[in-house]
C-alpha positions as semicolon CSV with decimal commas, in nm:
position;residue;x (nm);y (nm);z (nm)
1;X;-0,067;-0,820;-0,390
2;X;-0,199;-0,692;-0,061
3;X;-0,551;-0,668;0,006
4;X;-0,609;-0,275;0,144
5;X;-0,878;-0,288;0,378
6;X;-0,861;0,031;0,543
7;X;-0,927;0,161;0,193
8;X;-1,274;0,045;0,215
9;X;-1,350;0,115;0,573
10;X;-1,084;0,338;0,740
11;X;-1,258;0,254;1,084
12;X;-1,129;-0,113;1,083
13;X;-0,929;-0,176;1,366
14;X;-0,801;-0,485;1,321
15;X;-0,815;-0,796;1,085
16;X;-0,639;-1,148;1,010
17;X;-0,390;-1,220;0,732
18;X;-0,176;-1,474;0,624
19;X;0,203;-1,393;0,562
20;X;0,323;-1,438;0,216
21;X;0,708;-1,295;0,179
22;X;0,927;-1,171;0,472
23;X;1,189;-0,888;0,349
24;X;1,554;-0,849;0,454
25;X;1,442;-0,982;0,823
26;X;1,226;-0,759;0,938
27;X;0,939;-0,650;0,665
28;X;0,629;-0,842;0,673
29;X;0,438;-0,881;0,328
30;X;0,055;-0,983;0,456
31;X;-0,208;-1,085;0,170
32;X;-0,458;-0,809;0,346
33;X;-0,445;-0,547;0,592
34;X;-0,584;-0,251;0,812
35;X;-0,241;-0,031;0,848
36;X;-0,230;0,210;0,646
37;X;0,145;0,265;0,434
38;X;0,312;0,632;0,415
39;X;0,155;0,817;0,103
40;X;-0,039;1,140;0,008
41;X;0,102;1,329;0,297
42;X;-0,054;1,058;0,598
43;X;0,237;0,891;0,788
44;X;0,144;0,515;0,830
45;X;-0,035;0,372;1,089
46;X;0,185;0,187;1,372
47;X;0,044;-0,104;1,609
48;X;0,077;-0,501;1,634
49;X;0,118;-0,816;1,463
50;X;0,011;-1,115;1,644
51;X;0,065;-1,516;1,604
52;X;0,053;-1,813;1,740
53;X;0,368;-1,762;1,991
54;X;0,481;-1,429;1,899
55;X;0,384;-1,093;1,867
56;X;0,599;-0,771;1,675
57;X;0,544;-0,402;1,725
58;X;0,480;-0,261;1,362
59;X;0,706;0,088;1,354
60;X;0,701;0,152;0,972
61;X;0,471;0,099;0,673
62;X;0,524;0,145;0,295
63;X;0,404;0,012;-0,060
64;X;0,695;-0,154;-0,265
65;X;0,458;-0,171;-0,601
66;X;0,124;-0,374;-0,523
67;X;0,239;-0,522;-0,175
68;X;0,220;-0,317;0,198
69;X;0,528;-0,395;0,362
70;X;0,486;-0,415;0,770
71;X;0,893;-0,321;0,921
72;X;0,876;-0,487;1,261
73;X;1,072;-0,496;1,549
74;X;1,219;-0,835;1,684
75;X;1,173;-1,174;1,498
76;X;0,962;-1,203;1,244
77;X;0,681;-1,485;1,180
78;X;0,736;-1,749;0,891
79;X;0,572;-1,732;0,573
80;X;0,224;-1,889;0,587
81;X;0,158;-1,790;0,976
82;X;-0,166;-1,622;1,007
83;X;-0,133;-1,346;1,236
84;X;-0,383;-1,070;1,367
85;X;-0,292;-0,717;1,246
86;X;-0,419;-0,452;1,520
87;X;-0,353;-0,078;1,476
88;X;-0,288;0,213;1,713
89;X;-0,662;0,370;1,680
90;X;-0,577;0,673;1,851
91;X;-0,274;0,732;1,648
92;X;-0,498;0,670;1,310
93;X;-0,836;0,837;1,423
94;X;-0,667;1,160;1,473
95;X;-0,472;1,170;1,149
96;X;-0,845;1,058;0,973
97;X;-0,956;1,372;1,159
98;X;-0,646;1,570;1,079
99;X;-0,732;1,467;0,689
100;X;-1,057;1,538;0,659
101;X;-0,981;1,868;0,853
102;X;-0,751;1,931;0,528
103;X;-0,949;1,873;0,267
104;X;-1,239;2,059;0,386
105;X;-0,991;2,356;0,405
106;X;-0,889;2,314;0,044
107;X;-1,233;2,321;-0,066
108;X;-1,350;2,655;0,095
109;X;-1,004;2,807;-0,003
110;X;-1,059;2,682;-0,393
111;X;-1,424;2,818;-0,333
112;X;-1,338;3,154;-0,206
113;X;-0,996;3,229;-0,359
114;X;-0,964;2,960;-0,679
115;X;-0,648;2,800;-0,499
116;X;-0,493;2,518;-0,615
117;X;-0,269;2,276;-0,338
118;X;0,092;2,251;-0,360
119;X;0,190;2,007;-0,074
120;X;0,053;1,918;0,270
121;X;0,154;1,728;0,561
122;X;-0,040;1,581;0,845
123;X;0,058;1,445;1,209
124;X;-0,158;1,303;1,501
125;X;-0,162;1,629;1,709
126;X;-0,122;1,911;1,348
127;X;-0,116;1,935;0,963
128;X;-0,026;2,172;0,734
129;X;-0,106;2,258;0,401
130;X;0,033;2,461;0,082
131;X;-0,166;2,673;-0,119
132;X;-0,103;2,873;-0,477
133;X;-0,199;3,197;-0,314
134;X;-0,008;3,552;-0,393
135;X;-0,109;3,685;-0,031
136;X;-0,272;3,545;0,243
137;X;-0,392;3,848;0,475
138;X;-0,499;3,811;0,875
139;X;-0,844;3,882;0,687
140;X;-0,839;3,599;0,461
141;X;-0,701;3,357;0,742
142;X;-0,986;3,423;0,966
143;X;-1,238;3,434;0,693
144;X;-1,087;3,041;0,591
145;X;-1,096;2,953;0,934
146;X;-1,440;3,079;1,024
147;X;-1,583;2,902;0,679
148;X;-1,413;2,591;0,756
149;X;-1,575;2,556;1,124
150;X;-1,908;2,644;1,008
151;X;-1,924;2,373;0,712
152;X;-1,756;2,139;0,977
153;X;-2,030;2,199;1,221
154;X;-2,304;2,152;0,971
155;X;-2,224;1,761;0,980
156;X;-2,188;1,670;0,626
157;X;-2,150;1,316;0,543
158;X;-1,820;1,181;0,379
159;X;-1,881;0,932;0,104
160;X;-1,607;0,707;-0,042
161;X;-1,647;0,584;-0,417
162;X;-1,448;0,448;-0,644
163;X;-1,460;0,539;-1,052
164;X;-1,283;0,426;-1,339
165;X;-1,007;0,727;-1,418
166;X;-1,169;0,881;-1,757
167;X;-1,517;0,855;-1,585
168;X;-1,318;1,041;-1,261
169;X;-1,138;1,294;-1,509
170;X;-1,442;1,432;-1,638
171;X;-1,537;1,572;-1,299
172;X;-1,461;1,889;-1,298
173;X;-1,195;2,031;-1,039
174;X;-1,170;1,672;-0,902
175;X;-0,773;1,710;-0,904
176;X;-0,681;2,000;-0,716
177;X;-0,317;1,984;-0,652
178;X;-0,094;2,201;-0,907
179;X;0,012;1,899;-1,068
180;X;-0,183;1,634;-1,156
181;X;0,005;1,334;-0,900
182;X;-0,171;1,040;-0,974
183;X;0,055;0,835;-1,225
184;X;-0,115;0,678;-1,514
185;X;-0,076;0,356;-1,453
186;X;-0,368;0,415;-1,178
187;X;-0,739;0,298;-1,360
188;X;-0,935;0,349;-1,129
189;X;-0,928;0,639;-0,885
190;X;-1,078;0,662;-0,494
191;X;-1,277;0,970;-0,463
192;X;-1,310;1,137;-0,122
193;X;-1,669;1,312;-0,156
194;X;-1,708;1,589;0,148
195;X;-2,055;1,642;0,042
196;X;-2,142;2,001;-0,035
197;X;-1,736;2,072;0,047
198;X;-1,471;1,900;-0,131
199;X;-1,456;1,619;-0,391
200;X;-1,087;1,519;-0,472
201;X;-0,901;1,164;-0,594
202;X;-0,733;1,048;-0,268
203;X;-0,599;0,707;-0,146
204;X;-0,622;0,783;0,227
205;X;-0,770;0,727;0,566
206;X;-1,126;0,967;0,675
207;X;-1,393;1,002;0,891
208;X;-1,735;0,959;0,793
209;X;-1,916;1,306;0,878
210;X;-1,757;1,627;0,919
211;X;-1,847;1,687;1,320
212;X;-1,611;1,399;1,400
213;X;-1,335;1,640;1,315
214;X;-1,371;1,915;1,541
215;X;-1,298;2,287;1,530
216;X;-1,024;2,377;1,330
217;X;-0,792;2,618;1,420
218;X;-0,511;2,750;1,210
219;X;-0,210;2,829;1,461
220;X;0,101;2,915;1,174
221;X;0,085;3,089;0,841
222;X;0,420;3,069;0,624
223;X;0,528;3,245;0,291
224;X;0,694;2,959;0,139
225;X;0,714;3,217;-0,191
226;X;0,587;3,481;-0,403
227;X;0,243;3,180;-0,520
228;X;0,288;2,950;-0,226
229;X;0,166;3,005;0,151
230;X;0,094;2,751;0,423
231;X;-0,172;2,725;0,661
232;X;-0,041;2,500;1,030
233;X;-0,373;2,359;1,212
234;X;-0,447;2,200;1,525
235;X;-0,786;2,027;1,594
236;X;-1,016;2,104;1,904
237;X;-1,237;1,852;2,006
C-alpha cells in the first residue's frame, strides 16, 4: 500500500520512498509519495524520480487498488532503492488552483440555482464543469461568475478533514454530483471544506485560501442536453 502524502498536504513538493514492486518495466510502486494519480477529474502530477545513479522522468500516474503506480521513462530502479520523488510544482499548483476554482463554482451554482454536478475536467491552463441545469442564460453566467470572484476575493480558508463515511453522510448536501461516486468500499471519506462556500467528499489536490486562486473567468458555455450545461474557465492571476 502506498503512503499518499499529497493527501495530507497538497503543497509537498517532494519526499523520499523506498521502491517496493516494479511493473511490466517501467511502473514504479513506491511505499509513499507526493504525485498525485489520475482521479476525480485532476490529471496526475508529472516530475522526477531520483537514486543513487539514476534518475527517470515520471510521465503517468494511476492507482491499481491500494498502490500509486509511477510509469517512467528509461530504466527503472531495483526494488528496495530509495529514491527522491520531486514533482512539477507549476504543473500541480495550477491544477490545485484550477480545483479549488471548481468547487467554489459548484457551491454558488447549488446555492443560487439547486444544481447538482454531472462531470468536470480540469487542466493546468482551464477546467470545465457539468451542471444539471435546464438553461443557463448570459444572465445567469455572469451572475455565477461575478459570485464566484467575490467569495474568491473574500479569502476564505480551505480546511481538509477526514470523517468516517456514516458520520460524512449525515452532512447534508456533502455529495453533490448526480450520482453518488464514491464506492462503498471507501470508510472513511476526505472532505474539502471551502469555508462559507462549498463542503464536498473529494480525494484531490487544493490550495489553502481562496485568493490563491485568482479571478475566475468563464470563457465557453456548452448545452451538453436538455438538464446538462457546461461552464469552460480560465484563471487570472
Amino acid at each position: 500500500m502506498t503512503e499518499l502524502l499529497y493527501a495530507d498536504d497538497s503543497y509537498l513538493t517532494e519526499c523520499d520512498a523506498t521502491v517496493t514492486e516494479v511493473r511490466d518495466g517501467n511502473a514504479v510502486v513506491l511505499d509513499r509519495t507526493v504525485f498525485y494519480p489520475t482521479g476525480g477529474g485532476q490529471p496526475h502530477d508529472m516530475g522526477l524520480l531520483r537514486w543513487d545513479g539514476g534518475e527517470a522522468r515520471v510521465v503517468e500516474v494511476k492507482k491499481q487498488g491500494p498502490d500509486v503506480l509511477h510509469l517512467i521513462e528509461g530504466p527503472a530502479p531495483t526494488p528496495g532503492t530509495r529514491v527522491r520523488a520531486v514533482i512539477d510544482w507549476e504543473r500541480r499548483y495550477a491544477l490545485m488552483r484550477h480545483h479549488t476554482a471548481l468547487h467554489a463554482m459548484s457551491g454558488v451554482i447549488y446555492q443560487l440555482f439547486g444544481a447538482t454536478v454531472t462531470g468536470g475536467q480540469m487542466y493546468p491552463d482551464r477546467a470545465r464543469m457539468d451542471f444539471a441545469l435546464p438553461d443557463l442564460s448570459p444572465d445567469k453566467v455572469q451572475r455565477i461568475e461575478d459570485t464566484t470572484n467575490r467569495l474568491l476575493a473574500e479569502g476564505r480558508p480551505v480546511h481538509v478533514r477526514s470523517l468516517p463515511r456514516e458520520e460524512a453522510l449525515q452532512i447534508p448536501d456533502l455529495i453533490r454530483t448526480k450520482v453518488n461516486l464514491i464506492p462503498e468500499s471507501v470508510r472513511v471519506l476526505r472532505i474539502i471544506d471551502i469555508e462559507g462556500i462549498d463542503m464536498q467528499a473529494d480525494g484531490g489536490t487544493h490550495v489553502r485560501n481562496t485568493r490563491e486562486v485568482g479571478r475566475v473567468r468563464v470563457v465557453k458555455t456548452e448545452n451538453k442536453g436538455k438538464e446538462n450545461k457546461r461552464l469552460e474557465i480560465a484563471l487570472d492571476a
